[in-house]
N, C-alpha and C positions, 0 to 999 in steps of 0.2 A: 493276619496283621501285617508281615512282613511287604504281602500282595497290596495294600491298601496304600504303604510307605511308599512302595516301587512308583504306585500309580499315582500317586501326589508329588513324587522328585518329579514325574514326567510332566506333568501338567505344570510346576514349578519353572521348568526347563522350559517350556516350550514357551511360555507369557512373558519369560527375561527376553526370548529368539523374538517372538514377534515385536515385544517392546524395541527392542536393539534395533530391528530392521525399521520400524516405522519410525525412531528415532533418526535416522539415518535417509531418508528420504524426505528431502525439502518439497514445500508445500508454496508453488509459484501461483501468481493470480491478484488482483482485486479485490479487497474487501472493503465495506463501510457501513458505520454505524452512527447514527444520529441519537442523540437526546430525546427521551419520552417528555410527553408536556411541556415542549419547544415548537412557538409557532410559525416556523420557518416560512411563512408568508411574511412578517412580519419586518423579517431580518432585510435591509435596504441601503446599509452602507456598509466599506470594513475598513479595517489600513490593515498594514502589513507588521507582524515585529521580530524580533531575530529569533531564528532556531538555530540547527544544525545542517550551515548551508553546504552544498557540494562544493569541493575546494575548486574543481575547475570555476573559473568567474567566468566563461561566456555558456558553461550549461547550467550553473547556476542563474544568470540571466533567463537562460531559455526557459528555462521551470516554473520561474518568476510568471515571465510571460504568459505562458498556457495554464495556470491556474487563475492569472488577471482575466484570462477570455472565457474561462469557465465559469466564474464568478459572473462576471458580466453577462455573460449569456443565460446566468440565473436572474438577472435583475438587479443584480447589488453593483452599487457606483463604489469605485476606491475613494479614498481619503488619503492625504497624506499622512495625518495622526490622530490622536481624538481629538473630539469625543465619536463613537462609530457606534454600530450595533454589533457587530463583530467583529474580531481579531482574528487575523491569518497568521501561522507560521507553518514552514515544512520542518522536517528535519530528514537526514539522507545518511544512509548507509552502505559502504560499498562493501562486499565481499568477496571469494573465490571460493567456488564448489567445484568437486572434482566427481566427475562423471566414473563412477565406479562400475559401471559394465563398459566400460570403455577397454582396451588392450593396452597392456602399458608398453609403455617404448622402452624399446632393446637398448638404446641409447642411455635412456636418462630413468630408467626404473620406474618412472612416477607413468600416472594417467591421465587422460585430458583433463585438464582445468578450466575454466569458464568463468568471467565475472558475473554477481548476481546484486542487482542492486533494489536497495529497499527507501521507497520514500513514503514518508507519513506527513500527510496534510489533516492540521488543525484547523477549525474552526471556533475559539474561544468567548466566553462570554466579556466582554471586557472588564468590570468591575471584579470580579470575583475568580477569573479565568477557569471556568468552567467550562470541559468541552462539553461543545452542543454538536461535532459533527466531526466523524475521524474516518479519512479515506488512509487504506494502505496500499501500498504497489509492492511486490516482490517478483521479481521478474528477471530472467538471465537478460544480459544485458549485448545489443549489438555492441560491435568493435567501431564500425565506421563511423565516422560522424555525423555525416549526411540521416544513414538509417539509425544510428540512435534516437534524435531531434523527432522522427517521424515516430517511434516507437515510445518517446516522450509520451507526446502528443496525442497518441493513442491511447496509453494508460489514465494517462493524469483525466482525461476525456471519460473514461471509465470510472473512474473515481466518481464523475460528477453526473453522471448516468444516475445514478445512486441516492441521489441527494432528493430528501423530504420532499419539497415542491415538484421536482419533476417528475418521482415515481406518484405523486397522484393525479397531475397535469394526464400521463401516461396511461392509470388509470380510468379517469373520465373522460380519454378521449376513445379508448374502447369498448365502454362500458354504454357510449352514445350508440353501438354497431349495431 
């Protein structure tokens, strides 16, 4: 009985260890999910409405813009306001994660630190604001300016990789080979 205790603390023990460690390791990338029974052919204008914009206002701009060319490059013309087929907002997260196999400085105790920023692009139903289409980005983030804008650009671009119409554009154009 004693032997069966020991081997259950252990098993116990060891699923807190793994939970803790996978807890503790951020999960960076692209993801997006669309609406079942949304016929994303359909969808042909949007306007934009407020989320949770980045406080800098010219990369807020920039965001603005490269999700305007993604959109467009899906087929959907912007609007100023309604009435549209769908509503866009983002909203933006910044953080700082710390690189914990990193060596900490003799100086200052602590370990490297890195920002990590998270944007979530909606696609809502207007009436009802239901989403039909949610891209996320979590991603450590460049310092420079120049390569952040370009690392934008890249992501938000990914995001829209993803999106209903072009994963089956994508589909039947290999499915033609």
């Amino acid at each position: 009985m004693t032997v069966t205790r020991a081997h259950l603390g252990l098993v116990v023990m060891l699923a807190g260890s793994v939970t803790a460690a996978a807890a503790t390791m951020p999960k960076y990338g692209v993801t997006a999910k669309a609406a079942k029974h949304t016929d994303f052919t359909r969808l042909k204008t949007y306007a934009w409405t407020s989320g949770w914009a980045i406080f800098d206002k010219p990369t807020d701009r920039f965001v603005v813009a490269a999700i305007d060319r993604e959109l467009a490059g899906l087929g959907l013309t912007r609007r100023d306001a309604e009435p549209c087929d769908v509503i866009v907002q983002y909203a933006s997260l910044l953080r700082t994660d710390v690189d914990l196999k990193s060596k900490m400085s003799p100086v200052t105790k602590l370990r490297r630190e890195y920002p990590v920023g998270t944007i979530v692009v909606l696609l809502l139903e207007p009436t009802s604001r239901r989403e039909l289409f949610r891209g996320r980005i979590d991603v450590p983030l460049e310092t420079k300016p120049e390569k952040l804008e370009q690392q934008l650009n890249r992501v938000i671009a990914q995001v829209f990789v993803k999106y209903p119409t072009r994963r089956s554009a994508r589909r039947q154009s290999t499915a033609g080979r």
